[in-house]
N, C-alpha and C positions, 0 to 999 in steps of 0.2 A: 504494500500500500504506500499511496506518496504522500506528501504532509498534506497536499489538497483533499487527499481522499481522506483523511483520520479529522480534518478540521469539519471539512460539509458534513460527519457525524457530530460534532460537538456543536456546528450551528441550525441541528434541529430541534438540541435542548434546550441554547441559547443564540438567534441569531444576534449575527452584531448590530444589527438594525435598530434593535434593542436595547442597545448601551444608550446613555448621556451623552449628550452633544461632550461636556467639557473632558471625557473619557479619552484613551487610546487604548483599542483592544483591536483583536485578530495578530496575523502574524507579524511580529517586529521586526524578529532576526530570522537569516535563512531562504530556501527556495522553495517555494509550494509545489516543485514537481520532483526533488529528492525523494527517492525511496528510503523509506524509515526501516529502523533497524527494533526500535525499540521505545516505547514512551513511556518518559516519566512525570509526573505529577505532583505537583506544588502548590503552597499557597503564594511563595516568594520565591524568585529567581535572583540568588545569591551566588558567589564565588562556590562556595562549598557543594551548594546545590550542582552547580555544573559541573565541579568535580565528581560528584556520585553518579550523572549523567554520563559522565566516559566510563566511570569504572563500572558502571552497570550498562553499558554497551546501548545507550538509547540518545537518540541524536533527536528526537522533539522532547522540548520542555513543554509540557501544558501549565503552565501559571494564572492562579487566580488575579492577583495581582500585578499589574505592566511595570517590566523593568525599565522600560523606559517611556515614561511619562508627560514630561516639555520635551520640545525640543532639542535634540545634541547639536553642536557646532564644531566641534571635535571630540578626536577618539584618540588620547593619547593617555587611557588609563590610570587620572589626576582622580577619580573617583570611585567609587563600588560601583557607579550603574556604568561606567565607560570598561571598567575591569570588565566586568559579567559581560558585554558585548564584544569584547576584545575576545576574551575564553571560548565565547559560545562561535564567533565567526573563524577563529585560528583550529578550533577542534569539527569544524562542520557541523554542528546544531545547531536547529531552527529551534523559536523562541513563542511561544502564542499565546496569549491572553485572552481570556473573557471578564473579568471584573464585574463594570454595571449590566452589563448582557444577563450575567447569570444572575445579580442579583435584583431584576427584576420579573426574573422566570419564575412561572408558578409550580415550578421543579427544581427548584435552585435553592440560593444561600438560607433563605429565612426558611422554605419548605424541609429542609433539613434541622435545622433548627428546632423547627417544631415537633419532627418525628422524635428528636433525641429526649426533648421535656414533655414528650406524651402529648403533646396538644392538638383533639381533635378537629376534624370539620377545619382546620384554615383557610380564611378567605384573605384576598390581596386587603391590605391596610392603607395605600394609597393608590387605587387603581388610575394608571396615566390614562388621561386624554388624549384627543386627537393622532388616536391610533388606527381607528374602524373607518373605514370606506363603505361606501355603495356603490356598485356597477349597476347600473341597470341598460338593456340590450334587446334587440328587436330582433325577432326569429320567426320563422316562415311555421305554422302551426306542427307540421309534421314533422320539423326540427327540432322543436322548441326542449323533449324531453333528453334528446343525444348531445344537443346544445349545454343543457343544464348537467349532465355527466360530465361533462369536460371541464366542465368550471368547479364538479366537486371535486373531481380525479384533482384539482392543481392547488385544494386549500380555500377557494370558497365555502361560501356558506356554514360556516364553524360561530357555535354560541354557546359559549358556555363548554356544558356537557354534552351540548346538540349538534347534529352533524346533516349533511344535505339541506338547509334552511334555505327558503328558496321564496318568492312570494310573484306570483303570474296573473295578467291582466289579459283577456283576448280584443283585439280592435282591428281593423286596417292598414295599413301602411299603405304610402303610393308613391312614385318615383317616375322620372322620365332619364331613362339610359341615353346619355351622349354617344356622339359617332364615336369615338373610339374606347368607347367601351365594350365589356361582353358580361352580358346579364345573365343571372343564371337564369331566371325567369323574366319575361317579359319579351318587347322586343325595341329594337331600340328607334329613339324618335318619337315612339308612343307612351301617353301615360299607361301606366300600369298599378292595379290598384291589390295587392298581396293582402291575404288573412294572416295575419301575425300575434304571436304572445310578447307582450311586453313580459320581460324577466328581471328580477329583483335579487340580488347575493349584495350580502355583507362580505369584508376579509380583512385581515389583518393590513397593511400596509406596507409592509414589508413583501407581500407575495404579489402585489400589481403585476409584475411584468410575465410571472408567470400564468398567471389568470388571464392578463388579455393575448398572450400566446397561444393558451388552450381555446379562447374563445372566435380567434381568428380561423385556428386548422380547422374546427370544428362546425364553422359556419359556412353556409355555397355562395353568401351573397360575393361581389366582387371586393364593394365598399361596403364595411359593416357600422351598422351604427351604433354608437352608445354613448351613455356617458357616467363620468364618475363625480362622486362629490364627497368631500370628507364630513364626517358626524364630529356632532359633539358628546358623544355618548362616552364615557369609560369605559376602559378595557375590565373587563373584571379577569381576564386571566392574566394582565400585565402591569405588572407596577413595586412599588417598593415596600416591603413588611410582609406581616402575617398577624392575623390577629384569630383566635380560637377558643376551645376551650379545654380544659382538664376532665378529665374524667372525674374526677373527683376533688372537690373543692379544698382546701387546706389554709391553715393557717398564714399568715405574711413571711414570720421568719420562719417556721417549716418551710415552705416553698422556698424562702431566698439560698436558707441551705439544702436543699435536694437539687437545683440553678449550681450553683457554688461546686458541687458534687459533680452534680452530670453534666457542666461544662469546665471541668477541671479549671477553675477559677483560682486563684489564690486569693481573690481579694472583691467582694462585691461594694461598691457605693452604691449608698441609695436613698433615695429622699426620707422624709419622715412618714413612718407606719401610720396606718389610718385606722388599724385593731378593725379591719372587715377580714371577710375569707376574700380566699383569692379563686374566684372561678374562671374568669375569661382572662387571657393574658394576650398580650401584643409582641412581638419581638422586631428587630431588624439589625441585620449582622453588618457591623462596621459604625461608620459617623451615623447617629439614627436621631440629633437633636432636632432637625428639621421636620420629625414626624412625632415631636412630641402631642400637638394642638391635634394629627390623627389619631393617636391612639387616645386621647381624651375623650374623643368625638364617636369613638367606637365604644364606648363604657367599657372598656376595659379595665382591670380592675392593679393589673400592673404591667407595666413595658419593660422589658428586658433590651438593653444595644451599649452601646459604648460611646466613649469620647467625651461625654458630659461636662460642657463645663462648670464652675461654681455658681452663676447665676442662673442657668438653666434646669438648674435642681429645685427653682421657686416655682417652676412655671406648670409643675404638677399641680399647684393650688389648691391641696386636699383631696382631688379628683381621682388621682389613683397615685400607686407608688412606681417613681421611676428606678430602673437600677440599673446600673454601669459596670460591665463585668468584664470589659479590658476588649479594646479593637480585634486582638488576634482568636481572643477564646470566644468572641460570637462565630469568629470565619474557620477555624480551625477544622471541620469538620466537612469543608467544600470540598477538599481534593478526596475524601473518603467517600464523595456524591457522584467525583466525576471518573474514578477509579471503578466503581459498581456499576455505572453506566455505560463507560470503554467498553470495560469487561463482557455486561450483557453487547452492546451494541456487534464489536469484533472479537468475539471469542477467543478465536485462535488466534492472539497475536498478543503480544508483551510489552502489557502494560504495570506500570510499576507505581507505588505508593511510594512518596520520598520519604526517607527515614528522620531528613534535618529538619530540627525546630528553628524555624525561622523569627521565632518571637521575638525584639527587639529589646522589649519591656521585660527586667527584673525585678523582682522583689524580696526586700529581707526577711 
């Protein structure tokens, strides 16, 4: 397999379409049509990291996190991230990141998160906007049903948990074909007046080009009509957090420490206790202050994420308790996501968990 072929599985998980404008994800370093020998998987692409890369014979890094971030201006290994580029290009390893890609997949960073704290039923906690398009398209009536296949075959019509969603109007169409055209129907010079279904698909955005590819092969007209417009509807399968419930309700500091436990924590901050049970919970793995005013607004009863800083621990305001349990122990648990999914995805082929702690952050 080449690096192209191992990445278009990792962006069915998470396409990059999907990251943050202010993001840099997909491939850094390296050539997407080398054949891989072997992939290994990270949250940080570090010196050591690439080390263990040679000595475990795998020339793609898959990293959660982008080793390379801003812009470089030179590569004269004055740095760790010019090092790490320097390593990764002298030894032949490609370099690839997903970051906000995956962490706004409703299979990604926080979805994991939630499996590890038990929390059931997860719903996205800030589902992005202006994600969802409408196609709608004009089809000859005895088309209209092979027409609507082609468009499901390529990722329309997807809602939710619903698949084939499709909404059809029947009316007219009429057209008069110019001299140098060739009508499937009609003739040219004359009007012509077609029974036609108007057709209605939702999609992602990210899948446009394939969608109106499948809609072209699939149509006889010469010139096909349609058009697109984007909603303002939320994506409920796209966006940042998770927010759920426990199976069973618990205490504040019981919960903080079973959190503490089962996200190998050394150290939780966290606002002042409100002496309620803790039944619904919110997470988001990495910087998560921006989705404090979300997880308020979801009644949730405590948000779990990191980075907090000292006046942003007011802004829980009695309404639930925030807690802060270190940037690397909300993400720590991604390459364990993207390692079971390689694995399912390409079976036979050698994918590897990195053994280095990349955690920056000590504590006494």
């Amino acid at each position: 397999m080449t690096v192209k072929d191992i990445t278009k599985v990792l962006e069915e998980l998470a396409p990059l379409a999907h990251a943050e404008d202010f993001d840099n994800v997909g491939l850094l370093v390296g050539d997407q049509n080398m054949t891989v020998s072997g992939v290994l998987v990270t949250l940080d692409t570090l010196e050591n990291v690439v080390d263990e890369a040679i000595a475990k014979k795998c020339n793609l890094i898959v990293s959660f996190h982008p080793i390379i971030f801003s812009g470089l201006k030179k590569l004269t290994g004055s740095n760790y991230v010019e090092r790490v580029v320097l390593k990764a290009i002298a030894n032949n390893i490609a370099i690839y990141s997903m970051h906000t890609a995956l962490d706004n997949s409703k299979n990604g960073v926080n979805a994991k998160i939630c499996e590890v704290l038990g929390i059931k039923n997860p719903q996205i906690l800030i589902p992005r906007a202006g994600t969802i398009r409408k196609l709608t398209t004009y089809a000859p009536n005895g088309e209209s049903e092979t027409i609507k296949s082609a468009l499901f075959g390529a990722g329309a019509g997807e809602i939710g948990k619903y698949s084939n969603c499709s909404f059809s109007l029947e009316g007219k169409g009429s057209f008069i074909a110019g001299e140098e055209a060739n009508p499937s129907v009609g003739k040219i010079g004359e009007i012509h007046v077609e029974k036609e279904t108007q057709i209605n698909v939702i999609y992602s955005f990210e899948k446009e080009q394939q969608i109106l590819n499948a809609l072209f092969n699939a149509h006889s007209y010469e010139e096909v009509a349609y058009e697109i417009s984007s909603l303002e509807n939320s994506n409920q399968d796209l966006g940042m957090g998770m927010v759920g419930s426990l199976e069973t309700e618990m205490d504040e500091v019981d919960f903080l420490q079973f959190v503490k436990k089962k996200m190998n924590a050394s150290v939780v901050r966290h606002s002042k206790l409100l002496g309620k049970k803790v039944r619904k919970v919110a997470v988001l793995g990495g910087s998560g202050a921006f989705a404090i005013s979300a997880a308020k607004k979801s009644q949730a009863d405590i948000f779990v994420t990191s980075d907090l800083k000292y006046h942003q621990f007011f802004e829980a305001e009695n309404q639930l308790v925030l807690a802060d349990i270190g940037h690397f122990e909300t993400e720590q648990f991604t390459k364990d996501l993207l390692v079971d999914y390689l694995t399912k995805k390409i079976p036979n082929f050698a994918v590897s968990l990195s053994e280095s702690i990349t955690n920056p952050i000590k504590y006494l």
